[in-house]
N, C-alpha and C positions, 0 to 999 in steps of 0.2 A: 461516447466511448463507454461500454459496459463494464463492469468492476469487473466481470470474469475474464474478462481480454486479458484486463492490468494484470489481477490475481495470477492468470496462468505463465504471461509473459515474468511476471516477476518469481513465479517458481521455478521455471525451466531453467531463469537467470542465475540464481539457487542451485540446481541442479547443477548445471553444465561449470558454473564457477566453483564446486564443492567439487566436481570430477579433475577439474582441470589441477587443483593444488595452487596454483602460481596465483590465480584469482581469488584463492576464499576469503579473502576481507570483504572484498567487493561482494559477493556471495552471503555474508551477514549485512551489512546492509538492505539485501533483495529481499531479507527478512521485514525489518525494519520497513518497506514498501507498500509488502504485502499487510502488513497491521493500520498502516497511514491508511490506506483505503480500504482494509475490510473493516472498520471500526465504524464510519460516519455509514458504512451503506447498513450496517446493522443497526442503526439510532434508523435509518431510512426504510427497514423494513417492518421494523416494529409502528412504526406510524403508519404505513400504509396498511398491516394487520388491520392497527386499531380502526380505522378508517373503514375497509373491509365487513367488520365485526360491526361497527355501527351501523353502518348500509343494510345490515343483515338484523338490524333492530335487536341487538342485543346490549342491553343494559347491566353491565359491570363494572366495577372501577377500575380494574386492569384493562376495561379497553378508553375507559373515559381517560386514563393516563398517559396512555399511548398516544392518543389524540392530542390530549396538551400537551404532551411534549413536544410537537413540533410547533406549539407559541413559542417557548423558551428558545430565543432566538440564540442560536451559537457561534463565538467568534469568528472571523473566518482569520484572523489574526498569527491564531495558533496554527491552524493547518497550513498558511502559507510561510510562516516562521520553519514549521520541519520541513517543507519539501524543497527550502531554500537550503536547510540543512543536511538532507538528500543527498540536493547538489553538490556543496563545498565536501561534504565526505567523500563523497564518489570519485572527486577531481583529486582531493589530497592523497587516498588511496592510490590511485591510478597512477598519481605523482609518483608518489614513492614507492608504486610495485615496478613502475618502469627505472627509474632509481636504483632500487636496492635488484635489479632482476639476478644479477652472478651470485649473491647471497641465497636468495629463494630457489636460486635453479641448483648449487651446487648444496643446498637442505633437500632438495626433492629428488638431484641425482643420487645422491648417497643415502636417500634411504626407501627407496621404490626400484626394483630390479626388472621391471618388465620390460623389452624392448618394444611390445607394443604401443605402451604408453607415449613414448618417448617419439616415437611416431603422428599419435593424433594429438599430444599436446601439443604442438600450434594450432592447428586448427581446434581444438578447445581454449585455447586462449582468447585467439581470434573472434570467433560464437559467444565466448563470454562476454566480451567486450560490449558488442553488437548488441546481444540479448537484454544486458543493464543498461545501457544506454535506450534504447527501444520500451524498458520498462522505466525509468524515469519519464521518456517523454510522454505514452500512454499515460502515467500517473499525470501529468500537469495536466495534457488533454481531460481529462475525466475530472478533476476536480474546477477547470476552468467552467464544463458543462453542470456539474450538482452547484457549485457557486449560485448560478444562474435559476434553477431550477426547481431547487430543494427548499422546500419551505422555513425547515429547520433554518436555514441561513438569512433568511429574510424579516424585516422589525415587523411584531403584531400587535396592536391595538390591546384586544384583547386578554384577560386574565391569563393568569402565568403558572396558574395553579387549577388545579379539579374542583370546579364548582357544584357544590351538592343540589339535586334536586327538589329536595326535601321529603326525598324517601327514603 
């Protein structure tokens, strides 16, 4: 699964749950998503740069850095700790938006007058729903595969640090 998938799917979720009112918690979470997975793909494209840059016989410490840094192996502890945390937010949200909904609804009837609205909010509700759960599951997909794949995540042998050439 490609981070752009996630990324988009967890914006639209953002999106449609920031239109709809009834969902914007859940909607700050689809924040919270999009950062869990644009973070580790950025540690991942900076090493593939540096990677790149070597291949290309260039000798610099910003690309000799790049490169070690995918020795410095990284927990995968943490990232599976938030997107556990993902979960329980998302479930307790949804708990309590379905919960508390004559509250939210009679804050959003009394203070938004469009009849439109009042119209496609179900089915913004609905969409929201779908859309963050759709972006949760993408997000385990995609992190199940860089898990696997991503070197960052895997033990190295070798030095942890930029070893000088002696130039």
């Amino acid at each position: 699964m490609k981070a752009r998938y996630v990324l988009l799917t967890a914006f639209l979720s953002l999106f449609i749950n920031g239109i709809s009112l009834y969902n914007l918690p859940i909607g700050y979470i689809s924040i919270f998503i999009m950062l869990l997975v644009f973070i580790p793909n950025l540690f991942m494209k900076i090493i593939s740069f540096g990677k790149n840059r070597k291949a290309q016989e260039t000798d610099h410490i910003l690309v000799k850095a790049a490169i070690d840094f995918e020795k410095n192996t990284h927990s995968k502890a943490a990232y599976i700790f938030w997107i556990l945390m993902m979960y329980i937010a998302g479930g307790a949200l949804t708990f309590f938006q379905i919960h508390q909904y004559y509250y939210i609804d009679a804050l959003v009837t009394g203070n938004i007058h469009w009849s439109v609205f009042y119209t496609t909010a179900p089915y913004l509700i609905g969409t929201g729903y779908v859309l963050f759960v759709a972006s949760l599951v993408m997000m385990t997909i995609h992190f199940r595969k860089i898990f696997r794949e991503a070197g960052m995540f895997k033990k190295h042998e070798g030095s942890k640090y930029v070893e000088s050439d002696g130039k």
